[in-house]
C-alpha positions, 0 to 999 in steps of 0.5 A: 489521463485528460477528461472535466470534472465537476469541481466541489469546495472544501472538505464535507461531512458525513450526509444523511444519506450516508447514515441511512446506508451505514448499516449496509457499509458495515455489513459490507466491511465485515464481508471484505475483512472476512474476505482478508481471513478466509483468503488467508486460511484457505489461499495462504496457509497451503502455500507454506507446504511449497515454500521449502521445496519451491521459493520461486513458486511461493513467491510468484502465487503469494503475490498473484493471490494479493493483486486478486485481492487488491482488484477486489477491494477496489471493485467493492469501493467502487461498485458497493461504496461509489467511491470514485477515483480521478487520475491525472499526470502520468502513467505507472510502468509496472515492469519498472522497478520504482520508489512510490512517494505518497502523501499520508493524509489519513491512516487509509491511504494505502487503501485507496492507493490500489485504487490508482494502481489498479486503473494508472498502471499499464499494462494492468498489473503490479507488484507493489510493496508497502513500508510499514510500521512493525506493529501491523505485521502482527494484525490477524489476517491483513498483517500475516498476509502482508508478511507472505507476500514480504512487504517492508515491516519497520520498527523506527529504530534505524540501525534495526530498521536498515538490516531488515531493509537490507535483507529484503531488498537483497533478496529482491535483488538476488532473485532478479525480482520486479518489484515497487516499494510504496513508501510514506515520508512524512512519516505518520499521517496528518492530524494536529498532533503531528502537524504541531511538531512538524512545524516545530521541526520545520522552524528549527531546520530553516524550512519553509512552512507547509499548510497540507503536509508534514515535513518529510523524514529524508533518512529512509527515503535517502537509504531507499533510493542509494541502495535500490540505485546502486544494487540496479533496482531502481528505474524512477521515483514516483511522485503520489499527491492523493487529495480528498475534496469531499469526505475525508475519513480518517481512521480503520474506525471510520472504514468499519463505519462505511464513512468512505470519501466519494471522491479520491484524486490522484495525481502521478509524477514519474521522476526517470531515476538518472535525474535525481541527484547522486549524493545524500545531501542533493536527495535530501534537498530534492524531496523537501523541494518535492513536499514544497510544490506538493503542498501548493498543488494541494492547496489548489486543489482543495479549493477548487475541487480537483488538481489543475491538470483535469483528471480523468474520471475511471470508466464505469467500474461494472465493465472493468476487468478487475472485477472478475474478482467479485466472482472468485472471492465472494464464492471463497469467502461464503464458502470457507467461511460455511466450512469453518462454521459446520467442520472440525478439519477446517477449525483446527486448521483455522486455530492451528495456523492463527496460533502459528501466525501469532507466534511467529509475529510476535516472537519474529521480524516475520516470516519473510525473513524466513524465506529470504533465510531459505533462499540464502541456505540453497545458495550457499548449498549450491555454492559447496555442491560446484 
């Protein structure tokens, strides 16, 4: 991943041209969360009908379903916002099975982190699970969608936190799944708030002070890495520094708004998994070493506009593979949401799996757990049937 890149300096602002085209932006984020809604009614909600009969299958098309999905949200960031995207460093190997450690700048960095995936793994797929906070699992469209394809929901209560994790991670192991968990150690993203009190934490335990980064949180990195290793789900630890030298949106509001940055760099370090430390403490010790040459990398960076190792611009996007998703995706968004609008059939099935959905979120961990429950109750029947 070796090309120039022009250079900018500092953080820049939302430009005249940008307001000019905001209406455009938000009509064209409206497009892409109703693109969320009708693939969820019209791709999900009939897979339900194969998860009692088919675990197998169930999975293998909820997680086909959301790659498409994800190639089409990086075709629209580039194609439609001219978000473009710079790499640098090394190259994702998807058929690992790997830990992703990403720097939480904004509260949108998982959605430009497909943008990474989709042009630094090769070959050019994954399977990628994201940490989140529970609360999302409830958000209409995105969040049940999320939980069919069995991402990691937390509710920062560790010991509840640890059982979901568990039964999850289990499964993945049971089922001999390929998979990459992405998670966030700070832990929340950057804004003087947190960077108040993460200070406050660094003083009290004798680190160093960090100007781009809060501190990472180590309890859930730790159990992560001990319990992917020692169940033989982890092949390396990917080291994510994403940084945002012009435009830097910071909230769901500013995406709504079409504040998207111009540019996004990324810069990837694969760490083998036999080169990390084998006990608790020396991984503790090694992701605050970790966060402390980030955040020297990061201030490089910002001053000079790209990482030290010159990244390589991503081709022009229209002769990228991915968006072949443009072609499938906008016909099913226009037309299911055509169908919703003109048919009864479609409306009641519209409510009747929103309703479902709501219940479930909030009165469940989520519908994940049920899978992994289904898959435990065929094993058991097996094992009484030999």
């Amino acid at each position: 991943m070796a090309a120039a890149v022009e250079a900018t300096d500092g953080v820049g602002g939302w430009t005249k041209e940008d307001s000019a085209h905001a209406p455009s932006r938000e009509t064209q984020n409206t497009s892409r969360y109703g693109s969320i809604l009708m693939g969820f009614f019209s791709l999900y909600c009939p897979m339900l009908f194969i998860l009692p009969f088919s675990i197998p299958l169930y999975r293998r098309a909820t997680e086909v379903i959301f790659v498409t999905w994800e190639m089409y949200a990086v075709a629209l960031m580039e194609v439609f916002y001219g978000v473009k995207f710079f790499l640098s460093g090394d190259i994702i190997r998807p058929r690992e099975r790997s830990l992703m450690l990403l720097n939480h700048r904004n509260r949108l960095d998982w959605n430009y982190f497909w943008g990474a995936l989709a042009h630094a793994t090769s070959p050019p797929a994954h399977n990628l699970k994201i940490v989140l906070k529970s609360g999302i699992r409830k958000f209409p469209g995105l969040g049940w969608i999320m939980q069919m394809s069995c991402f990691l929901y937390i509710h920062r209560r560790w010991e509840e936190d640890q059982r979901l994790m568990n039964n999850v991670l289990g499964y993945f192991r049971d089922i001999d799944h390929i998979f990459q968990v992405l998670i966030f150690p700070e832990g929340t993203n950057l804004t003087p708030e947190t960077k108040k009190k993460s200070e406050e934490f660094a003083t009290k335990a004798g680190l160093p002070p960090l100007d781009h980064l809060l501190h990472p949180r180590t309890t859930g990195f730790t159990f992560l890495v001990e319990k992917m290793r020692n169940s033989g789900l982890l092949d390396a630890v990917y080291d994510v520094t994403v940084a945002y030298p012009k435009t830097l949106p910071l909230s769901e509001l500013d995406l709504i708004k079409g504040k998207m940055p111009e540019e996004v760099h990324f810069h990837i370090k694969r760490h083998p998994a036999s080169n990390l430390p084998g006990t608790e403490e020396g991984l503790r010790t090694w992701i605050n070493g970790l966060w402390s040459e980030k955040d020297k990398l990061l201030k490089t960076t910002l001053q000079q506009g790209h990482f030290p190792e010159p990244g390589a611009e991503i081709p022009n996007p229209r002769l990228h593979g991915s968006y072949l998703a443009v072609l499938f995706w906008t016909p099913l968004t226009l037309g299911m949401t055509y169908l919703l609008a003109t048919w009864w059939v479609v409306q009641w099935w519209c409510l009747t799996f929103s309703i479902i959905f709501t219940v479930i979120s909030f009165a469940t961990d989520g519908i994940q757990h049920f899978e992994v429950w289904l898959h435990r109750r065929e094993l058991t029947r097996l094992a009484k049937s030999e």
